[in-house]
N, C-alpha and C positions, 0 to 999 in steps of 0.2 A: 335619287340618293338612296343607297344601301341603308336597311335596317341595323343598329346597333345589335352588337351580340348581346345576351345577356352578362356577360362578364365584362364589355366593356358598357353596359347599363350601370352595373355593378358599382363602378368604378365612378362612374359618373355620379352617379349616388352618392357616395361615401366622400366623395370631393365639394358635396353640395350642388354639382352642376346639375340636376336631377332631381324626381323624387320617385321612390319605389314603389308607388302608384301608378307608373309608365312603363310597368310590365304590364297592363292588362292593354296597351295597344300591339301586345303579341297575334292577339288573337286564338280562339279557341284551337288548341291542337297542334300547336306549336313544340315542337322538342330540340332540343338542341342539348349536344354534348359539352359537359363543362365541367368535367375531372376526367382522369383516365378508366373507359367504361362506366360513368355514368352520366347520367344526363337527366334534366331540366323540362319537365312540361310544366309551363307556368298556368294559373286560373285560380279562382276563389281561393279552392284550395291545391296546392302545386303538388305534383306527385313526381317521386325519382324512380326510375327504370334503371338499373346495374345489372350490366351483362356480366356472366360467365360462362366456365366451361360447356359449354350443353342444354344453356336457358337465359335462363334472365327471371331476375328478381325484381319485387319495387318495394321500397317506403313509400307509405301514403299510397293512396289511391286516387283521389278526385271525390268531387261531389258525381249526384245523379245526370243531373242537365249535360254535363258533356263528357259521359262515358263512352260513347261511343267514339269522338274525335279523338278522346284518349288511347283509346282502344287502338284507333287508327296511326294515329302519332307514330306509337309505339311499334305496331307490323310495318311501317317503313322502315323503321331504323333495324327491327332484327324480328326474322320469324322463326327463331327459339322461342322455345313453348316457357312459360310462364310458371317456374318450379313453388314462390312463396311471395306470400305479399302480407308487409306488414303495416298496422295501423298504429300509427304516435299516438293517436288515443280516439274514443268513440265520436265526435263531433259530426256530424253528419256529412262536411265537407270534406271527411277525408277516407270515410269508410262506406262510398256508393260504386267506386269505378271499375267492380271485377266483374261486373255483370255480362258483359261480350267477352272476355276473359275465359267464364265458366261455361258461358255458351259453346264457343271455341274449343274447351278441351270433352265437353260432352258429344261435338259433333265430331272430332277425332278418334273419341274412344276411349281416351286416357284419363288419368287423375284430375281433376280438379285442381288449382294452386291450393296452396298449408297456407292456412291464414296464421299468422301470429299477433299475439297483440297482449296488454299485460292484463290479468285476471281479472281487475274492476270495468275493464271493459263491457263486461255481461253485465253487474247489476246496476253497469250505465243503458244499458238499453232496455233490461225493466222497467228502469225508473220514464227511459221515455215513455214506454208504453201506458204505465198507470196515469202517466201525467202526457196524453197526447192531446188534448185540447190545450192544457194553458202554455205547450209549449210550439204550438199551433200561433197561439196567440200573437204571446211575447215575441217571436219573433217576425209576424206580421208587422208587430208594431218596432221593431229593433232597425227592420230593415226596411220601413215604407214599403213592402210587399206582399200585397191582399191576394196575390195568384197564390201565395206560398202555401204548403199544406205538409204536413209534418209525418214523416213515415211513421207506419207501424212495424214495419217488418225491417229485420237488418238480416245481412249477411253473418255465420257467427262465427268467430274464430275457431278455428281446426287446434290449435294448441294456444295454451295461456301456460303464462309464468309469475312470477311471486314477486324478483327482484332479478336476475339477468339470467340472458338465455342467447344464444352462442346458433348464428343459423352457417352450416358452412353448405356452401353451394358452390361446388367445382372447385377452381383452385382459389376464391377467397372467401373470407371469413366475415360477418356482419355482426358485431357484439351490440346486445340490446339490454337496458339498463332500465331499469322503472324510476322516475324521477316524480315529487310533487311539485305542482306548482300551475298553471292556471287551470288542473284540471289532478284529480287524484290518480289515473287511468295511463299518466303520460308515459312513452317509451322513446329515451333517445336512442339511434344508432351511432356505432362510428363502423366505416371501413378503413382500418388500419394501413390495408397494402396501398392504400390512395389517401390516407390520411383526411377522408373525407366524414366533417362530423353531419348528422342529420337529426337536429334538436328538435323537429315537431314543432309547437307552436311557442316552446321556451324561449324563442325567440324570433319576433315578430316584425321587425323593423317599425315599428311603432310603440308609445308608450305599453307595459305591459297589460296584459288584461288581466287584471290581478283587481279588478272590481266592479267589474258587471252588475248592474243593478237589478237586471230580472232573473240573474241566474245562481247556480247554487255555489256553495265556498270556493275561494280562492283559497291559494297555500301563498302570501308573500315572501316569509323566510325562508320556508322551504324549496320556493324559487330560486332566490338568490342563491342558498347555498350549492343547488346542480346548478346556477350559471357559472359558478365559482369551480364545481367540480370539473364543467366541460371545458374550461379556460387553461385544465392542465393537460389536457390529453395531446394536445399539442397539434391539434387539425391546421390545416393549410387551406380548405375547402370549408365553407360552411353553406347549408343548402336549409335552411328553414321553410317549412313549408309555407308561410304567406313572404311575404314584398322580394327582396333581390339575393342572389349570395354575397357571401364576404368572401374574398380570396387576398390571404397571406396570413402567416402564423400574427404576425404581429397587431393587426387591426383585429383577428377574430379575440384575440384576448382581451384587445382595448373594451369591444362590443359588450362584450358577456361581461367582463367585470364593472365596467361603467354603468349596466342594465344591472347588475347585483346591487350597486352602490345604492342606486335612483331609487330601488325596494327597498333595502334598509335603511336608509333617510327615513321615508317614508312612515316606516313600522318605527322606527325610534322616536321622530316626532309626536306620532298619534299614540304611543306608552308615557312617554313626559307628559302630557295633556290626561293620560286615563290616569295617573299615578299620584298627580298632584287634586283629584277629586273633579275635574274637570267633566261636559259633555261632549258629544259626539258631536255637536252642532259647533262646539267653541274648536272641535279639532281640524275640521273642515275647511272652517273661515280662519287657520291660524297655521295650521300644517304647509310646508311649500319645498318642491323639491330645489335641490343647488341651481343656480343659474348656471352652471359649469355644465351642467348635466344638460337639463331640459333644454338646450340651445343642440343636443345633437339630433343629427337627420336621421337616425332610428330610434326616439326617447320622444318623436311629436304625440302629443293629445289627439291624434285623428280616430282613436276606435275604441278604449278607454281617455279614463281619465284619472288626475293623482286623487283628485275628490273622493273617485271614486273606491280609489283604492285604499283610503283614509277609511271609509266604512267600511269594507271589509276587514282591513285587520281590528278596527272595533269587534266586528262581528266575530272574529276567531277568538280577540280572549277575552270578550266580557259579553254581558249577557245583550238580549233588545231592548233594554230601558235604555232612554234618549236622555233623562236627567230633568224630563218632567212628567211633574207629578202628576199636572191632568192627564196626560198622555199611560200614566200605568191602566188606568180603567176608563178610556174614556165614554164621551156621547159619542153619539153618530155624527160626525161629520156634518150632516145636512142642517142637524138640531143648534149645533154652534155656530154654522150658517146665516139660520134663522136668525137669530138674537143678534149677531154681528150688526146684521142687514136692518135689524128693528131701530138699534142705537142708535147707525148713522141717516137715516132716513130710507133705508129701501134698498133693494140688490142694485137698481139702476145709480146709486148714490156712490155706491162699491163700484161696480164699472167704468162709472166715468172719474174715479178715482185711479183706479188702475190704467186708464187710459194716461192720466195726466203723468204717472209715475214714469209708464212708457216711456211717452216723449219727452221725460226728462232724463230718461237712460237706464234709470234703475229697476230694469228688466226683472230680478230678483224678485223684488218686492212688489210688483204688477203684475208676476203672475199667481202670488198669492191672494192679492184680492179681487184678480179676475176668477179664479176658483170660486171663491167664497161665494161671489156673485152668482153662479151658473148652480151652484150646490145649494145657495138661498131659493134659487127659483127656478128651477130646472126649463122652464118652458118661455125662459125670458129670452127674445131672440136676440136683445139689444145686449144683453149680457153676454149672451153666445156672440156675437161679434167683436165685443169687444176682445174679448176671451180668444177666439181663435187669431185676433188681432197679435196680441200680447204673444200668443205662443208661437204665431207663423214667423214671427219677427226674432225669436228663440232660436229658431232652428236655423233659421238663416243665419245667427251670428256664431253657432255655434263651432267647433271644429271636429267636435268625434262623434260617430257616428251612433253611440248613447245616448247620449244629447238629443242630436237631432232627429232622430228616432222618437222618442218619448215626446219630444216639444211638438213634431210635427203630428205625431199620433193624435195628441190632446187637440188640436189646431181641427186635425179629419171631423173627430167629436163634434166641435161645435158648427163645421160647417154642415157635417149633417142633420145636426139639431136642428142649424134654420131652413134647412130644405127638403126636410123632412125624406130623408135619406140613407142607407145605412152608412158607418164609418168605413166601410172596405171601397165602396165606392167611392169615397173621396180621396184615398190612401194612396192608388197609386200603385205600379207594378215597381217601384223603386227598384233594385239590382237584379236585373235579368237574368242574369247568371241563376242568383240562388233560389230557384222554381222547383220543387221537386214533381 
């Protein structure tokens, strides 16, 4: 039985019979045409190849791990030389795949590709730099992948721009537009003569990531408003760089403004909650986006979540006070621990506390006093099982990959507590793709 195209993936998708997770049974290095001159190599992160007069251009690039299949993809379908390649914004997944590229025009003789990309791009890759351990880390633990190792070095764009910037390559034209919203750096394209928009990661076919819990601000408003912007321009193609495209003027508008709406729900909720003197904790457990909404097949909880996006726009307009008081200066963590663990009889007293909340469901509240237990007595193994108990059982129910990330990360902890082991070791190569 013949592979589905991706546009009749697409389609499958959008009807429900699917979900845009079953483009990664493409396989590395996969391309396929799916506008007029441009085309589709799907992966972590999907990069678009638009041929013209005398070359060929891309949006996005790919991650590290499969530049090269990329690289190759791409010389099947056309050995014009590579005139510009642009990046939707710094993320690592989208700005590693020109490296056979620049090989390629250095063994020629010729120019290099003009990298474009929008100007906060550079002091996003300072920022990695200063911050290349915790962001090492974090995403060790994001993506259960202990091989992961966090560049130092990037490729750096040949031209920056402010706010648009017009690339014309043969006989068309690529308009690039700097947009806020999961990332301050982002740049959509459109190709007009193809009416093909290419939003970057503004839109994701999943909940938006508009609340990452280990990463730095999201823009929710300013989201919505360019999903609101790109809904006019009147595209027929839509090629976002993670899950499937959307193909016809009428659903790419449904997409974008129904993903604008599910933001400002969100942000308006969690202001009625800041407004009437309310916490962040009471916004969390009280904020919920429309059932209207959250039931479509690009608005699922699989990589954020609304939770989590409840804290972020906390975080954009009020300060990190949570709305408690012991919380503005507090003890150590361990010290509050302690006394907890004094009151009720012992950290093991907390543990099999936490156990019992487990198995009565309320996961929430088990894994708060599986913590407390392990932070009472760090060397308590019975606590550390239970503990890794509580959180292994987290990640399993969980559905985005925030979640499960952090619940399973905390789970590695204590299993290597009791086997006296490091946490990398128990983690796990989780998404093989993302290996730098």
């Amino acid at each position: 039985m013949s592979q589905r195209s991706l546009l009749e993936l697409a389609d499958d998708c959008w009807q429900g019979r699917a979900t845009a997770s079953e483009i990664g049974r493409y396989g590395v290095g996969h391309l396929e045409e799916v506008a007029d001159g441009v085309a589709m190599v799907p992966g972590f992160g999907s990069a678009f190849p638009i041929r013209h007069e005398g070359g060929v251009s891309l949006f996005d690039t790919g991650p590290r791990p499969t530049a090269r299949a990329f690289f190759d993809a791409v010389r099947r379908w056309t050995p014009e030389p590579l005139h510009y390649a642009v990046y939707s914004h710094g993320h690592i997944d989208h700005v590693f795949g020109l490296g056979p590229f620049d090989e390629e025009a250095d063994q020629q003789g010729r120019s290099r590709p003009v990298v474009v990309a929008h100007e906060n791009v550079l002091p996003r890759f300072e920022r990695y730099q200063r911050t290349l351990g915790y962001n090492g880390i974090i995403n060790q633990r994001q993506f259960g992948n202990a091989r992961l190792r966090w560049p130092s070095t990037y490729r750096i764009p040949d031209v920056t721009y402010r706010r648009e910037h017009l690339i014309r390559a043969g006989e068309r034209e690529l308009r690039l537009t700097h947009q806020l919203g999961e990332t301050d750096d982002a740049t959509v394209g459109y190709l007009p003569d193809a009416k093909v928009l290419f939003p970057g990661d503004l839109f994701l076919w999943v909940t938006p990531n508009a609340g990452n819990p280990q990463k730095v601000q999201r823009y929710p408003v300013e989201w919505a408003h360019a999903l609101r912007w790109m809904a006019d321009l009147g595209a027929e193609v839509m090629l976002g760089s993670h899950g499937v495209p959307v193909v016809g003027a009428d659903r790419i508008r449904q997409a974008l403004e129904e993903t604008a709406a599910y933001l400002e729900t969100l942000v308006e909720q969690t202001l009625e909650v800041m407004n009437r003197g309310g916490t962040v904790l009471e916004a969390i457990h009280e904020v919920r986006p429309p059932a209207g909404l959250a039931d479509r097949p690009y608005l699922q909880p699989v990589y954020d979540e609304p939770e989590f996006v409840v804290r972020n726009t906390w975080r954009l307009y009020g300060g990190w006070y949570d709305g408690n008081p012991a919380h503005l200066k507090p003890a150590p963590e361990s010290a509050v621990a302690a006394e907890i663990a004094a009151l009720c009889g012992g950290a093991a007293a907390l543990a099999d506390r936490a156990a019992v909340l487990a198995e009565a469901g309320d996961h929430r509240l088990a894994g708060h006093l599986a913590q407390l237990a392990v932070l009472a007595s760090p060397e308590d193994a019975h606590a550390h099982e239970v503990r890794a108990a509580v959180f292994s059982t987290r990640a399993e129910q969980e559905l985005s990959t925030m979640s499960k990330g952090v619940f399973g990360w905390a789970a590695a902890e204590s299993r290597a507590a009791i086997a006296g082991t490091d946490t990398l070791e128990e983690v796990g190569t989780g998404n093989p793709h993302f290996t730098l």
